[in-house]
N, CA, C and O atoms as a Tripos MOL2 file, in Angstrom:
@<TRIPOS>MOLECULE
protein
  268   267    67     0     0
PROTEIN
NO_CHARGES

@<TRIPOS>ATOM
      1 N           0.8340   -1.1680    0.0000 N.3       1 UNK1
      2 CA          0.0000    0.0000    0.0000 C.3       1 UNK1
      3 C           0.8800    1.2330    0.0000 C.2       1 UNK1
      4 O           2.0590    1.1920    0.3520 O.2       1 UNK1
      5 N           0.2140    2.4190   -0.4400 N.am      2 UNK2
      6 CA          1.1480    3.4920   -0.6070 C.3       2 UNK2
      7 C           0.2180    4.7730   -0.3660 C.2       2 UNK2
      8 O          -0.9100    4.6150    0.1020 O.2       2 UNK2
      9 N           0.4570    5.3950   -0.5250 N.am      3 UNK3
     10 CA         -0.0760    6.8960   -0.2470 C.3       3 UNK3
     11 C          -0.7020    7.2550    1.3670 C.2       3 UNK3
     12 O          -0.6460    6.5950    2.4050 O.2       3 UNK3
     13 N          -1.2710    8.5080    1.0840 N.am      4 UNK4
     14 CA         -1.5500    9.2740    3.1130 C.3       4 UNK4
     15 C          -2.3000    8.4950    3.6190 C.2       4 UNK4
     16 O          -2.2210    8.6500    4.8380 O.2       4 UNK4
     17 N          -3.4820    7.1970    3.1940 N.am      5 UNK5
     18 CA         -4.0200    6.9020    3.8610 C.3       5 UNK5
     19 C          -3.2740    4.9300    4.3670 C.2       5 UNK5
     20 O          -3.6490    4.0600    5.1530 O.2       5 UNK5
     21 N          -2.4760    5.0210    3.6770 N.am      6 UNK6
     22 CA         -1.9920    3.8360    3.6720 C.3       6 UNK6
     23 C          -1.6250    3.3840    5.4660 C.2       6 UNK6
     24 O          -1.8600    2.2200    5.7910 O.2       6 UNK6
     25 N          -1.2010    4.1170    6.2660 N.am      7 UNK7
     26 CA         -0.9560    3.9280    7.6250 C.3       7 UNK7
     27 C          -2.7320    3.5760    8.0170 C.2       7 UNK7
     28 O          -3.2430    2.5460    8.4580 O.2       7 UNK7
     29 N          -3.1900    4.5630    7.7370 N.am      8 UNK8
     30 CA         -4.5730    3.9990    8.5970 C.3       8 UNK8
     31 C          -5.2760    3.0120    8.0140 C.2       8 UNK8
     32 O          -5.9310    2.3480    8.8170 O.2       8 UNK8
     33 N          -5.3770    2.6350    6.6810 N.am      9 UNK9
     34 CA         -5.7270    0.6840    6.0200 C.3       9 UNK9
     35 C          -4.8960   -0.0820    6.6870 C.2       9 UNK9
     36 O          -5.4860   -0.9890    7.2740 O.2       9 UNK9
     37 N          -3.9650   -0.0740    6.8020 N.am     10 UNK10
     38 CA         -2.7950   -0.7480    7.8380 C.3      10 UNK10
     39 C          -3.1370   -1.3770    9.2720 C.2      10 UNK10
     40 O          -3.0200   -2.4950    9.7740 O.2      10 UNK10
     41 N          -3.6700    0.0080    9.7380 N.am     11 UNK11
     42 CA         -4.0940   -0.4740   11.5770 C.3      11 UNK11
     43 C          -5.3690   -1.2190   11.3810 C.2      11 UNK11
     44 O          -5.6070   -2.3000   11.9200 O.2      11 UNK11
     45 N          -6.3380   -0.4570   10.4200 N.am     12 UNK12
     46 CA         -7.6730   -1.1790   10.5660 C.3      12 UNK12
     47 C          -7.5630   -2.9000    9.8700 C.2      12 UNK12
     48 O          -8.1100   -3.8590   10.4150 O.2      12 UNK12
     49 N          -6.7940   -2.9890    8.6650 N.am     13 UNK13
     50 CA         -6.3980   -4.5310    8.6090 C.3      13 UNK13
     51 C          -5.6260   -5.3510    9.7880 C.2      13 UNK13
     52 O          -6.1410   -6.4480   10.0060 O.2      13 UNK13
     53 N          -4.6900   -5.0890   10.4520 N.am     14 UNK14
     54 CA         -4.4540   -5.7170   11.4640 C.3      14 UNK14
     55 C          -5.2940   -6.0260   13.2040 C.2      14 UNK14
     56 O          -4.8640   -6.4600   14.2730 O.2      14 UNK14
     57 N          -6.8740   -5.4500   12.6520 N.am     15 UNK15
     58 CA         -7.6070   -5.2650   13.8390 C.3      15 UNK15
     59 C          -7.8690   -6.6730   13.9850 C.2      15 UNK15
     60 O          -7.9280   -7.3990   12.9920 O.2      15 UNK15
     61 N          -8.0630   -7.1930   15.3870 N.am     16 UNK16
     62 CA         -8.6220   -8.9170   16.0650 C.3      16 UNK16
     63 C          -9.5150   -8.9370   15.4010 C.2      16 UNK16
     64 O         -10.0220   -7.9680   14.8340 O.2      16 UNK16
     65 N          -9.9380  -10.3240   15.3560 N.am     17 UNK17
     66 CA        -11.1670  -11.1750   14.9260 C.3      17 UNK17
     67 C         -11.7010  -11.3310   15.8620 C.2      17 UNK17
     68 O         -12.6860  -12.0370   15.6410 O.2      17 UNK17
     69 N         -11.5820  -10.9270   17.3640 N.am     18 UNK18
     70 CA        -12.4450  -11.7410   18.3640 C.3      18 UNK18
     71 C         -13.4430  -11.1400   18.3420 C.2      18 UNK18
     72 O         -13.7170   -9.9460   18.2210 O.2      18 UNK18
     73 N         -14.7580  -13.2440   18.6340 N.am     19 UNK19
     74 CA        -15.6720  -13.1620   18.0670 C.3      19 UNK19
     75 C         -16.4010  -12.9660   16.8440 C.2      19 UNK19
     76 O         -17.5990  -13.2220   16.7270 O.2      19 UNK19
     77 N         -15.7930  -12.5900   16.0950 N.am     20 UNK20
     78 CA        -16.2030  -12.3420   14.2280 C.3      20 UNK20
     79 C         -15.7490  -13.7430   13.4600 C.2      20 UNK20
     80 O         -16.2740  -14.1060   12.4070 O.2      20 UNK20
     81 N         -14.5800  -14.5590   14.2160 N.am     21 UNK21
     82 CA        -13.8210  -15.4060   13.0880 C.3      21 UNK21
     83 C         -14.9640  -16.9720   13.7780 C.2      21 UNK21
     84 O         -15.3880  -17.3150   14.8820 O.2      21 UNK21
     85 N         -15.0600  -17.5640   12.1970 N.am     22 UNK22
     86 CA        -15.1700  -18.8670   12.9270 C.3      22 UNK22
     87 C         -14.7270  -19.8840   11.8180 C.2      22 UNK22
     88 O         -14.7340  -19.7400   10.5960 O.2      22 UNK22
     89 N         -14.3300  -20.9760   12.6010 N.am     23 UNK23
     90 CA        -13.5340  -22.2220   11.6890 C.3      23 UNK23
     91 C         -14.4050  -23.7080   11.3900 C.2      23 UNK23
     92 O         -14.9010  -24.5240   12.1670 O.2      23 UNK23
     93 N         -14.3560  -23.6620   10.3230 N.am     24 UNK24
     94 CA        -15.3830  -24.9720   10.1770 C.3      24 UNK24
     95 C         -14.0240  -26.3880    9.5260 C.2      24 UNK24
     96 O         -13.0170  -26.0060    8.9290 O.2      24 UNK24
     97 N         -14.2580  -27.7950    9.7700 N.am     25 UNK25
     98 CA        -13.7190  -28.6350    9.3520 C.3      25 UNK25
     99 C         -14.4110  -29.1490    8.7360 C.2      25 UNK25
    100 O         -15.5580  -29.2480    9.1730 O.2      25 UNK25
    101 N         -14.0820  -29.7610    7.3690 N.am     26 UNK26
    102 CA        -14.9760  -29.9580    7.0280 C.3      26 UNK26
    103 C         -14.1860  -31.5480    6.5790 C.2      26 UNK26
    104 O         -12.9700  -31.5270    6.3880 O.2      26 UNK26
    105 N         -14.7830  -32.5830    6.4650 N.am     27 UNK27
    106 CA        -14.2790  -33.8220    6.3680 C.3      27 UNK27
    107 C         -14.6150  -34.3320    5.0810 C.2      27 UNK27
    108 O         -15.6790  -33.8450    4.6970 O.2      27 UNK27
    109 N         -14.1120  -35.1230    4.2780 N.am     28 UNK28
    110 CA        -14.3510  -36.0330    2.9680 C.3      28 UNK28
    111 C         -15.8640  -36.4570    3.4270 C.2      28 UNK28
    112 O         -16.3550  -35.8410    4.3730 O.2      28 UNK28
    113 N         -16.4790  -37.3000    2.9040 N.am     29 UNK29
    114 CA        -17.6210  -38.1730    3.0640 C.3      29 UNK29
    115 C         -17.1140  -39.4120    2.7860 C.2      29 UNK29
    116 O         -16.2450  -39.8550    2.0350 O.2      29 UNK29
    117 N         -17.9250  -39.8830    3.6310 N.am     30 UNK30
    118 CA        -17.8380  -41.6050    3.9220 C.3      30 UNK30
    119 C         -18.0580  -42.2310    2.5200 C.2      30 UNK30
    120 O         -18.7240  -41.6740    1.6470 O.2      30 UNK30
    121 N         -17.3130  -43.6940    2.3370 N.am     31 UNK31
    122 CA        -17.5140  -44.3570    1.2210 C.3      31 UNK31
    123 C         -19.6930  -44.9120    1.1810 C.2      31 UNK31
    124 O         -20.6190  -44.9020    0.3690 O.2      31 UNK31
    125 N         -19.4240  -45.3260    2.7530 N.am     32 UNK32
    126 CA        -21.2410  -45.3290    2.7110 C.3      32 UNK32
    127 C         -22.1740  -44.3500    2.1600 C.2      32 UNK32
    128 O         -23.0560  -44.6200    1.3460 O.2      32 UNK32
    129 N         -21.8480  -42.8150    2.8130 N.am     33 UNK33
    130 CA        -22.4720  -41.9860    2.4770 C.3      33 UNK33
    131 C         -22.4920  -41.5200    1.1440 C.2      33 UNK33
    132 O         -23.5520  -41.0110    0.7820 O.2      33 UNK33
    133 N         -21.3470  -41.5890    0.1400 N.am     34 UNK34
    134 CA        -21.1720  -41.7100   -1.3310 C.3      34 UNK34
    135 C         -22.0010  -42.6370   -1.7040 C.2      34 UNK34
    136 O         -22.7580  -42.1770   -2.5580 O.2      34 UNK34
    137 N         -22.2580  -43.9410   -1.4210 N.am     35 UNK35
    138 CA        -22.8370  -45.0400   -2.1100 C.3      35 UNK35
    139 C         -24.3010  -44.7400   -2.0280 C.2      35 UNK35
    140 O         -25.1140  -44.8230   -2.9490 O.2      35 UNK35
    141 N         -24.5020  -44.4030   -0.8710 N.am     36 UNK36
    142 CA        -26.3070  -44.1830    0.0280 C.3      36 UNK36
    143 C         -26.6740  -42.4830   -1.7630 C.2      36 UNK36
    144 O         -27.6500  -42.1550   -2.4390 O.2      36 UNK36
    145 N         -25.6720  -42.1720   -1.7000 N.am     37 UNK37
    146 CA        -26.2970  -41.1740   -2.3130 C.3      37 UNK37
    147 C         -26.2930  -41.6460   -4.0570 C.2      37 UNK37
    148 O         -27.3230  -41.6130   -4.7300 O.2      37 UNK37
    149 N         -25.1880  -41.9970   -4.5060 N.am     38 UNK38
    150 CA        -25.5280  -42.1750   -6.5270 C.3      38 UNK38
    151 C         -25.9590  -43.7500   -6.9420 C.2      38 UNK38
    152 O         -25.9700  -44.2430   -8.0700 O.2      38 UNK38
    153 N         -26.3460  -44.4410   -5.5190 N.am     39 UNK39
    154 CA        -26.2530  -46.0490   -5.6890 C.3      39 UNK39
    155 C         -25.2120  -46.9510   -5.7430 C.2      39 UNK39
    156 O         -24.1090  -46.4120   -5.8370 O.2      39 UNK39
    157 N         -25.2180  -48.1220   -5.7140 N.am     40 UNK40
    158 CA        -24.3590  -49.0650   -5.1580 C.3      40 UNK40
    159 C         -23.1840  -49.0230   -6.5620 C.2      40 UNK40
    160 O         -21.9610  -48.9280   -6.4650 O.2      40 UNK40
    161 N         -24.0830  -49.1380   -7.9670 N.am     41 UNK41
    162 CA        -23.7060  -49.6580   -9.4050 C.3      41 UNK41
    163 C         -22.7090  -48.4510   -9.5360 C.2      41 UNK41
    164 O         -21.5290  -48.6110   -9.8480 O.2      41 UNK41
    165 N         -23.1730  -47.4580   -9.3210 N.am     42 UNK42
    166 CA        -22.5370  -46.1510   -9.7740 C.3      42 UNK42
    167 C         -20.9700  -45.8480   -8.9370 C.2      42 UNK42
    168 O         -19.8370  -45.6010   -9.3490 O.2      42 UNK42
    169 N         -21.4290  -45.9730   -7.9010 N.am     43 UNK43
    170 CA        -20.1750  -46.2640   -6.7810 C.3      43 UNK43
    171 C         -19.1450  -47.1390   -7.0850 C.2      43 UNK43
    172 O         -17.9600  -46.8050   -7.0810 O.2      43 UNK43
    173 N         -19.6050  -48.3840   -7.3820 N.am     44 UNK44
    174 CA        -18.0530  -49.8570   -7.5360 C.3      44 UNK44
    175 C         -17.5180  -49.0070   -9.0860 C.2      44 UNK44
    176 O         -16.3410  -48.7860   -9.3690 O.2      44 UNK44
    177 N         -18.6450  -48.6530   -9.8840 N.am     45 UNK45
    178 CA        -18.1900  -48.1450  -11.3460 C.3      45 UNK45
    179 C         -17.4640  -46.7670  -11.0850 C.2      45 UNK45
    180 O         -16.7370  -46.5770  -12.0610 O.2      45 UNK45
    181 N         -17.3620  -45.8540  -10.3010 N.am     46 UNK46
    182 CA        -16.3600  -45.1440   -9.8490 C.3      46 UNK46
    183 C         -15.5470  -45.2350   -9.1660 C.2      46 UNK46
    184 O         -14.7930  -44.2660   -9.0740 O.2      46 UNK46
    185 N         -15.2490  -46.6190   -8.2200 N.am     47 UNK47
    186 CA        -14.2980  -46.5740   -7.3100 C.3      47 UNK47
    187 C         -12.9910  -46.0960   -7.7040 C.2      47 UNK47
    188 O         -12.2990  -45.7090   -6.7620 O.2      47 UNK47
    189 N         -12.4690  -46.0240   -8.8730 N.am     48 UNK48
    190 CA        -11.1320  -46.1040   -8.9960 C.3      48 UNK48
    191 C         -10.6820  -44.2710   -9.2980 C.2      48 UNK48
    192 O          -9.5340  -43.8410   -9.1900 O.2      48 UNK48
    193 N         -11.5680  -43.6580   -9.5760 N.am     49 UNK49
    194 CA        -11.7980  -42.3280   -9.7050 C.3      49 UNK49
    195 C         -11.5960  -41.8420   -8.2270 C.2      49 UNK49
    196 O         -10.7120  -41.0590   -7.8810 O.2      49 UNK49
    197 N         -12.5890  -42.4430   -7.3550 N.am     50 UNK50
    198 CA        -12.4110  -41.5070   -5.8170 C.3      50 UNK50
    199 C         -11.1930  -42.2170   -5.4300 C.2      50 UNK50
    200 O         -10.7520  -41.6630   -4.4230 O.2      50 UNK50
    201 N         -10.5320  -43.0930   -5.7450 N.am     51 UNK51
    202 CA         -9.5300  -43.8030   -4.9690 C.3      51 UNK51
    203 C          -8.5970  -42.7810   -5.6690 C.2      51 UNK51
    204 O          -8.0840  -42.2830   -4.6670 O.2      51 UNK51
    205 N          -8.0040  -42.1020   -6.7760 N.am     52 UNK52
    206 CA         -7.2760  -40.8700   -7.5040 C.3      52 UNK52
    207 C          -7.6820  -40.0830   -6.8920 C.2      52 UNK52
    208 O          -6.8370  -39.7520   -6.0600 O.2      52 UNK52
    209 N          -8.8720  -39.3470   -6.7760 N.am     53 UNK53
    210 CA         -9.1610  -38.0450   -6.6530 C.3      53 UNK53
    211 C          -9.7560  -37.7320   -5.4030 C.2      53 UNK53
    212 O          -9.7140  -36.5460   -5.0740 O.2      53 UNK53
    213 N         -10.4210  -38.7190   -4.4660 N.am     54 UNK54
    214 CA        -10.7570  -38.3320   -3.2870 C.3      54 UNK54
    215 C         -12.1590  -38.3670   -2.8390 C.2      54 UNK54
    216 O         -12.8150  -39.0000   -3.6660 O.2      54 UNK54
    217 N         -12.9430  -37.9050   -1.7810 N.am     55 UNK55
    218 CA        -13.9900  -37.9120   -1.2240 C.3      55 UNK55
    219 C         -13.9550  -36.5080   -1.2570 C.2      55 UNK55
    220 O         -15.1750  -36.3410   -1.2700 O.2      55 UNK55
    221 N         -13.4910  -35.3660   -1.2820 N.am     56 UNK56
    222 CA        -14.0050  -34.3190   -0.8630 C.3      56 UNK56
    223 C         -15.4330  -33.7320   -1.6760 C.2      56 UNK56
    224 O         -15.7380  -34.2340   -2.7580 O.2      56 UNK56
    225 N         -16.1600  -32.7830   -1.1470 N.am     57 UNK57
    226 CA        -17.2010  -32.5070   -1.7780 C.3      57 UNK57
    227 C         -17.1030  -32.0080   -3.3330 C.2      57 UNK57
    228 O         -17.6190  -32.4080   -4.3770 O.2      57 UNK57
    229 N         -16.2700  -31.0280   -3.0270 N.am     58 UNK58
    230 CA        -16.1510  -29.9780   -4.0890 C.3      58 UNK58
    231 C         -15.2610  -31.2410   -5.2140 C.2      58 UNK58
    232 O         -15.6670  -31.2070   -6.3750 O.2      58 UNK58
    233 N         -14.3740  -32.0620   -4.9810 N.am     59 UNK59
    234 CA        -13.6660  -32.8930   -6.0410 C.3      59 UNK59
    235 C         -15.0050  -34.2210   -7.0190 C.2      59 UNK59
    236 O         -14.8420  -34.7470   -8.1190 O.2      59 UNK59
    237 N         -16.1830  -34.3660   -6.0670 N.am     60 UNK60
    238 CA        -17.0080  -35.1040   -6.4430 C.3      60 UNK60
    239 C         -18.0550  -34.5790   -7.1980 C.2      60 UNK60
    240 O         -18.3060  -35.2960   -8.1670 O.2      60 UNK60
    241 N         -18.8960  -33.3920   -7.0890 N.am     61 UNK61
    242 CA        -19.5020  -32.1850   -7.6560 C.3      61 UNK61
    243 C         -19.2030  -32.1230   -8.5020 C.2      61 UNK61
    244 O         -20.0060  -32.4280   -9.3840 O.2      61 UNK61
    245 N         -17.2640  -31.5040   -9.0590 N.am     62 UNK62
    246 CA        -17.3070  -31.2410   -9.9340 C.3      62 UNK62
    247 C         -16.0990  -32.5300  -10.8230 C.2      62 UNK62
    248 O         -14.9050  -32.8270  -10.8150 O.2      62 UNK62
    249 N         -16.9780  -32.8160  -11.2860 N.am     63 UNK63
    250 CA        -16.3990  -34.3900  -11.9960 C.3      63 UNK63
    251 C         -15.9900  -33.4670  -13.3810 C.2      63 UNK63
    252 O         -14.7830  -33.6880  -13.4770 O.2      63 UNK63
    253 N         -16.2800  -32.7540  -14.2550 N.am     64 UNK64
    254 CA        -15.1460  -32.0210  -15.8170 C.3      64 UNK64
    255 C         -13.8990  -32.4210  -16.1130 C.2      64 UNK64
    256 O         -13.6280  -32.6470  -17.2930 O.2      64 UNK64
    257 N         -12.9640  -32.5720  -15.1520 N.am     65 UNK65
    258 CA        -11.4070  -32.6690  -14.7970 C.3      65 UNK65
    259 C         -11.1800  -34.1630  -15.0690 C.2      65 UNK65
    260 O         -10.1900  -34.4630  -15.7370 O.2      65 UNK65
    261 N         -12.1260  -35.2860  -14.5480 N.am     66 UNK66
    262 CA        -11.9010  -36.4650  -14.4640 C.3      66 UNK66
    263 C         -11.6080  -37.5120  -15.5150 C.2      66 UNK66
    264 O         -10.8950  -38.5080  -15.6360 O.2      66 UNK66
    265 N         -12.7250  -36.6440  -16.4030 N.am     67 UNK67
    266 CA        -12.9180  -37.9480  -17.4160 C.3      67 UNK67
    267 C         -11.9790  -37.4190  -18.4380 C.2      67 UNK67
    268 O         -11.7580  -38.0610  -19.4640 O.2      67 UNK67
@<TRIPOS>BOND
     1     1     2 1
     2     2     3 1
     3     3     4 2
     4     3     5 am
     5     5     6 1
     6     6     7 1
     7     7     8 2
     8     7     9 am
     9     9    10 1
    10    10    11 1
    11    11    12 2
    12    11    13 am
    13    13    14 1
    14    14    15 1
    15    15    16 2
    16    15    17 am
    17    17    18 1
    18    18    19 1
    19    19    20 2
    20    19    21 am
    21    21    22 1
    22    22    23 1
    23    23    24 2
    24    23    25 am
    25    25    26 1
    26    26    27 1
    27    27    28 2
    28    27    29 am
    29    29    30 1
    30    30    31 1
    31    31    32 2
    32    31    33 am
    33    33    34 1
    34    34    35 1
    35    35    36 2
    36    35    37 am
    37    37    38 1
    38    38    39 1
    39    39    40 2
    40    39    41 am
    41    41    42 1
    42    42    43 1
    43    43    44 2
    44    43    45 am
    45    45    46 1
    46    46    47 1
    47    47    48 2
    48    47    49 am
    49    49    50 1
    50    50    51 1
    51    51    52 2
    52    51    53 am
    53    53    54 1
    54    54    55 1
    55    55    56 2
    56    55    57 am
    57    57    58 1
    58    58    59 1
    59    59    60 2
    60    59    61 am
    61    61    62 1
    62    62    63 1
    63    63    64 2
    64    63    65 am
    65    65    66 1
    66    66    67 1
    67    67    68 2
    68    67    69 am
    69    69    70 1
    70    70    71 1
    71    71    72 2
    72    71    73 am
    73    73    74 1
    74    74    75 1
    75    75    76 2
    76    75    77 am
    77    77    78 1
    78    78    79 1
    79    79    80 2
    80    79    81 am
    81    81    82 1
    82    82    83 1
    83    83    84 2
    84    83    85 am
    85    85    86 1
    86    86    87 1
    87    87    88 2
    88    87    89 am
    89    89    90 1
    90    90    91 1
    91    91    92 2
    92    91    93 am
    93    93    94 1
    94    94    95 1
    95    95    96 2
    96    95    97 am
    97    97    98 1
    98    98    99 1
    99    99   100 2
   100    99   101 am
   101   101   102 1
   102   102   103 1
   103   103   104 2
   104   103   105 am
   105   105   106 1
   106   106   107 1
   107   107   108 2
   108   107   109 am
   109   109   110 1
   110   110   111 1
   111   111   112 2
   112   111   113 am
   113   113   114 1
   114   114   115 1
   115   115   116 2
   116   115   117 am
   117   117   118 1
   118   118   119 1
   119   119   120 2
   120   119   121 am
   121   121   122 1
   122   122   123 1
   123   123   124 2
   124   123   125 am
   125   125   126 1
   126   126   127 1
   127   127   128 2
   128   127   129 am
   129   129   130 1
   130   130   131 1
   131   131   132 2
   132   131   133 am
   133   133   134 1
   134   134   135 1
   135   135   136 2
   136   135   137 am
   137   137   138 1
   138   138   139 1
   139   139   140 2
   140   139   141 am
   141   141   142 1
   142   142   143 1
   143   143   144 2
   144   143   145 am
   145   145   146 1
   146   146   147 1
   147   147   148 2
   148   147   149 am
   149   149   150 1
   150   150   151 1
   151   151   152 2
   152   151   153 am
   153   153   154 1
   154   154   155 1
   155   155   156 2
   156   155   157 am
   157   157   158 1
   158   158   159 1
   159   159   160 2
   160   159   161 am
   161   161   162 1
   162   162   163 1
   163   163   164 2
   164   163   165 am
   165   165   166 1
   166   166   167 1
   167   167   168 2
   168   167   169 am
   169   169   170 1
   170   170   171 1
   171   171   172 2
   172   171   173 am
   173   173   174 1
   174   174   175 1
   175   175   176 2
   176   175   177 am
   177   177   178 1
   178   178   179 1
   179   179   180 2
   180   179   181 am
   181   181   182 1
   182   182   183 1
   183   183   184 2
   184   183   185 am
   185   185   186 1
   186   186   187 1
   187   187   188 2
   188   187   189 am
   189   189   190 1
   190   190   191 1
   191   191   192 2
   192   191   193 am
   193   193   194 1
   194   194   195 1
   195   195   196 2
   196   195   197 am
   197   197   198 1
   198   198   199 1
   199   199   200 2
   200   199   201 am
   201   201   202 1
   202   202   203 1
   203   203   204 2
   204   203   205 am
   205   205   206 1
   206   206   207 1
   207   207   208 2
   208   207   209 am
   209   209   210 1
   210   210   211 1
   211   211   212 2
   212   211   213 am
   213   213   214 1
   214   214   215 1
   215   215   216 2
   216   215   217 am
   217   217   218 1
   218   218   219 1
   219   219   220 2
   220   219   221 am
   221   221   222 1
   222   222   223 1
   223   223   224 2
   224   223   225 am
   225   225   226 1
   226   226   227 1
   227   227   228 2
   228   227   229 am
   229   229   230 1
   230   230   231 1
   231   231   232 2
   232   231   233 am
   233   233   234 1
   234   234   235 1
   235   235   236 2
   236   235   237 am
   237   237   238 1
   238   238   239 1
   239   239   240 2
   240   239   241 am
   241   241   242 1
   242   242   243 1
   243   243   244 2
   244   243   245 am
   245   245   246 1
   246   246   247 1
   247   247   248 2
   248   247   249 am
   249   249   250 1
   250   250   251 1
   251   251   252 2
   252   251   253 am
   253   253   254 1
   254   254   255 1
   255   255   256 2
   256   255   257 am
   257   257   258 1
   258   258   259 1
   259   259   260 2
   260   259   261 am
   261   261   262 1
   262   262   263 1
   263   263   264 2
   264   263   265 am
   265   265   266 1
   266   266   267 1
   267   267   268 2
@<TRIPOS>SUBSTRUCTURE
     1 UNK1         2 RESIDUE 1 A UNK
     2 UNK2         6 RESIDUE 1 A UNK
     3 UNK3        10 RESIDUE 1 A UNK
     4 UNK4        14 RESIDUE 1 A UNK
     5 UNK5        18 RESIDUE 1 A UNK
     6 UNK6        22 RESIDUE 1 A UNK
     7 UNK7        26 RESIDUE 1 A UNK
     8 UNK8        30 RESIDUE 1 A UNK
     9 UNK9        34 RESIDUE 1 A UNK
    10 UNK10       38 RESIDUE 1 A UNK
    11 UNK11       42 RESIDUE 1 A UNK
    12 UNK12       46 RESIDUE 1 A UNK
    13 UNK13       50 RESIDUE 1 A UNK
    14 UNK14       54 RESIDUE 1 A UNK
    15 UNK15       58 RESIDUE 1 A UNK
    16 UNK16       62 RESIDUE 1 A UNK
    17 UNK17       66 RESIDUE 1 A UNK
    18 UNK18       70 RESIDUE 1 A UNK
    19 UNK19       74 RESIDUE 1 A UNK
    20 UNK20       78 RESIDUE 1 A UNK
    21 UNK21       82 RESIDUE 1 A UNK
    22 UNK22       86 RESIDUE 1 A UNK
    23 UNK23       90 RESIDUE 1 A UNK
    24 UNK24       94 RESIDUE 1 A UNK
    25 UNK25       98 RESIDUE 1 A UNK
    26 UNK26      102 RESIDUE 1 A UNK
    27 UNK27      106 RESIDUE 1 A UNK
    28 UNK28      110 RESIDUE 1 A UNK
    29 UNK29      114 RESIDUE 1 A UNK
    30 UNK30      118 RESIDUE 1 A UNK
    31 UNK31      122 RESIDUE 1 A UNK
    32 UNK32      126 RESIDUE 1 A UNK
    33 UNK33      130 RESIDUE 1 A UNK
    34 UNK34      134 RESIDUE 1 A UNK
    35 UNK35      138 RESIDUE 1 A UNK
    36 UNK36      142 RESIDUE 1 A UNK
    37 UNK37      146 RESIDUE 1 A UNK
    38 UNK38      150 RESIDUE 1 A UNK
    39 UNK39      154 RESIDUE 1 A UNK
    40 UNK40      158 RESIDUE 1 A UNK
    41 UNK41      162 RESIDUE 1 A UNK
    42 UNK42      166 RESIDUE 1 A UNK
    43 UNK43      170 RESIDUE 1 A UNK
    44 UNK44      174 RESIDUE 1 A UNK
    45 UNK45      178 RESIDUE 1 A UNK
    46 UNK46      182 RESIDUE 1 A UNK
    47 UNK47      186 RESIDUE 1 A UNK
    48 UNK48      190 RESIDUE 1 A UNK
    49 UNK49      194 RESIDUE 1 A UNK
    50 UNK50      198 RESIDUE 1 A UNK
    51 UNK51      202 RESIDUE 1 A UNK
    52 UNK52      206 RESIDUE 1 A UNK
    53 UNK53      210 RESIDUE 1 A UNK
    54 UNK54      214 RESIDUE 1 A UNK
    55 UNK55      218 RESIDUE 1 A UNK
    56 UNK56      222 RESIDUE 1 A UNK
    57 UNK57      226 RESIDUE 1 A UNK
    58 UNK58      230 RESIDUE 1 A UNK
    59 UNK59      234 RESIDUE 1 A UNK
    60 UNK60      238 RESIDUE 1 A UNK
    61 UNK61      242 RESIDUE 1 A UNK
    62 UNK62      246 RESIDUE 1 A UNK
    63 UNK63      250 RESIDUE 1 A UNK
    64 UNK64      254 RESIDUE 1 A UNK
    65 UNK65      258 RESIDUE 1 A UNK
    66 UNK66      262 RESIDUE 1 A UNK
    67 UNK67      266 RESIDUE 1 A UNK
């Protein structure tokens, strides 16, 4: 940052989060919970895809990349 106001963007970016911040974990999904959701057929016929690419939500959603 540069110019006269650059000191005071400065202090107000380094102000606490307390209370404002919060942290979520967010975990893969279960091989059950994958299966419970596109069916059993669809699941064994992808296993080898989530076993590369993973359980996470966002990697399963967006399948484009895969095939």
């Amino acid at each position: 940052m540069s110019g006269s106001s650059s000191f005071n963007l400065f202090n107000e970016l380094n102000e606490p989060l307390t209370g404002r911040k919060w942290e979520y974990e967010l975990f893969p999904i279960s091989w059950e919970e994958y299966e419970n959701h596109v069916g059993y057929l669809e699941s064994k016929q992808d296993l080898e895809n989530r076993l590369i690419y993973g359980m996470c939500l966002e990697v399963i959603n967006n399948k484009k990349g895969e095939e």
